[in-house]
C-alpha positions as CSV (number, residue, x, y, z in Angstrom):
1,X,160.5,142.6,52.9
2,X,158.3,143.6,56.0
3,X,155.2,142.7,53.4
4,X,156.2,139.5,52.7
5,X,156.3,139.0,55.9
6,X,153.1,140.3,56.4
7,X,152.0,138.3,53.7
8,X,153.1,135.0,55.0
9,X,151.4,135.6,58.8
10,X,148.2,136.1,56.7
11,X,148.6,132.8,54.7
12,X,149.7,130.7,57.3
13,X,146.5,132.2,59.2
14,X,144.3,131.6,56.5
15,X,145.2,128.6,55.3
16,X,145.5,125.7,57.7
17,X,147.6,122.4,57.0
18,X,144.9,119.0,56.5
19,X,145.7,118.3,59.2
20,X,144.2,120.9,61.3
21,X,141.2,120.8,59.3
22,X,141.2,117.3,60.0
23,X,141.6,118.1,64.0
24,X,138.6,120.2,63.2
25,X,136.1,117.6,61.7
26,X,136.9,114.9,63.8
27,X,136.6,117.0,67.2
28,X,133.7,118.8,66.5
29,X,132.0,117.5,62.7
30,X,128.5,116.7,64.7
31,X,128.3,120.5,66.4
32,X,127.1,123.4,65.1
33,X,129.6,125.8,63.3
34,X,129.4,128.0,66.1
35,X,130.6,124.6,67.9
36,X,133.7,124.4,64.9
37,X,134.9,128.0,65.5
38,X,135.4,127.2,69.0
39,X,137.3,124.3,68.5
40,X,139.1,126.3,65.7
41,X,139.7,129.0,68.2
42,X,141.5,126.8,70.6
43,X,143.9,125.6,68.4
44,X,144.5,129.2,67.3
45,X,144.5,130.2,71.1
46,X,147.2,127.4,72.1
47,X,149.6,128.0,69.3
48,X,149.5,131.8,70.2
49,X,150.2,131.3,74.0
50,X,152.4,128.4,73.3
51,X,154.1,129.6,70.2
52,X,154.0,126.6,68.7
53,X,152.4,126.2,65.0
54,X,148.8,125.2,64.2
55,X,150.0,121.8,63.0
56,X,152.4,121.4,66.1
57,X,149.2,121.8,68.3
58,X,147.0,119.4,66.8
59,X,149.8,116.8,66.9
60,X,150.5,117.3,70.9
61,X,150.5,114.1,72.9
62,X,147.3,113.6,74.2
63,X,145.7,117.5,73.3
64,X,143.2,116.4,70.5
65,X,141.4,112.8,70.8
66,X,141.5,111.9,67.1
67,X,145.5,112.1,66.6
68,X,145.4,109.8,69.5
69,X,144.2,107.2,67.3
70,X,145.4,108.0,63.6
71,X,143.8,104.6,62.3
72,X,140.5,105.6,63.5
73,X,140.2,108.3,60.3
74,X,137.3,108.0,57.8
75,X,136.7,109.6,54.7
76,X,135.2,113.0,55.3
77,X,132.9,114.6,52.7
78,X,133.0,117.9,50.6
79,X,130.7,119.5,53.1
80,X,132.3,118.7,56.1
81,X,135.8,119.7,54.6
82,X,134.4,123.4,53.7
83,X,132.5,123.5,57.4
84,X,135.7,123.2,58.9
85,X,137.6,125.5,56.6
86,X,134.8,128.0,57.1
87,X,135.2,127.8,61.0
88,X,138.8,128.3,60.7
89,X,138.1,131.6,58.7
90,X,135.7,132.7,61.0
91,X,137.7,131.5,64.1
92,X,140.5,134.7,63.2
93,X,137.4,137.1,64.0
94,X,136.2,134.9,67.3
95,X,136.7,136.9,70.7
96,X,136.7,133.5,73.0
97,X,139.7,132.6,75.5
98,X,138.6,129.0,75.3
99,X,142.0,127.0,75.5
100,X,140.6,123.6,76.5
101,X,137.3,121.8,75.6
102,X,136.0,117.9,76.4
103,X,132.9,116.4,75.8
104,X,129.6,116.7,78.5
105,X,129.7,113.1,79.1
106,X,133.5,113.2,80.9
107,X,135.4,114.6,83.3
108,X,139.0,115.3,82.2
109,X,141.6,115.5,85.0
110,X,142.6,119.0,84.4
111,X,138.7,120.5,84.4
112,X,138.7,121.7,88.1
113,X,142.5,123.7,87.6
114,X,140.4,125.7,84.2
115,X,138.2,128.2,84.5
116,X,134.7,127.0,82.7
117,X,133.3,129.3,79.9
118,X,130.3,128.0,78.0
119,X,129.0,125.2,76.8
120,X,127.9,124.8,73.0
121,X,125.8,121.5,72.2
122,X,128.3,118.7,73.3
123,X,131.1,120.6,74.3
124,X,132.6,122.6,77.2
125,X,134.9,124.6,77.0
126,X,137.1,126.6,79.5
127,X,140.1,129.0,79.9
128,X,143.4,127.9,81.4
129,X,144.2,129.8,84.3
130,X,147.4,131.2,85.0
């Protein structure tokens, strides 16, 4: 029983519902795939401290700009749907505490009570602190 379990932690880790895949193109499609592991890593970051599933994460009020606006949603290509399934792979072996990201260009009312962690292309992305 305990490696089914085991089983079902690693498949549910693996292999990510559309939607988060989705989360992952929209968000951060134009970056770099260092830039898609981070935003990987923060949806893997909030559903661990929030223990909350992947898909429950993406779908948060107001936590990811493109649910915001489910209309807005193209057609994404073969390439950009193995980018983002690659960046979720490699986002299990990522070190980073990023839990929140915006774009360079705003200023999100939360950014001063985070503590700032890098930037990568057009994205910064920080730590909540506790």
């Amino acid at each position: 029983m305990k490696e089914l379990i085991l089983v079902a932690i690693l498949l549910t880790s693996i292999l990510p519902q559309k939607a988060v895949l989705e989360t992952i193109i929209y968000e951060s499609a134009s970056e770099p795939l260092e830039g898609q592991i981070e935003v990987s890593k923060v949806i893997r970051n909030r559903a661990r401290l929030r223990r909350k599933t992947f898909t429950e994460i993406v779908f948060q009020k107001k936590q990811f700009s493109c649910n915001n606006h489910l209309k807005n949603r193209r057609e994404y290509s073969i390439l950009e749907w193995n980018t983002a399934y690659k960046a979720w792979l490699l986002s299990i072996v990522s070190k980073s505490k990023a839990t929140m990201y915006h774009t360079v260009d705003s200023k999100p009312y939360w950014v001063d009570s985070c503590e700032y962690l890098y930037t990568i292309k057009n994205h910064k992305f920080y730590k909540e602190e506790k």
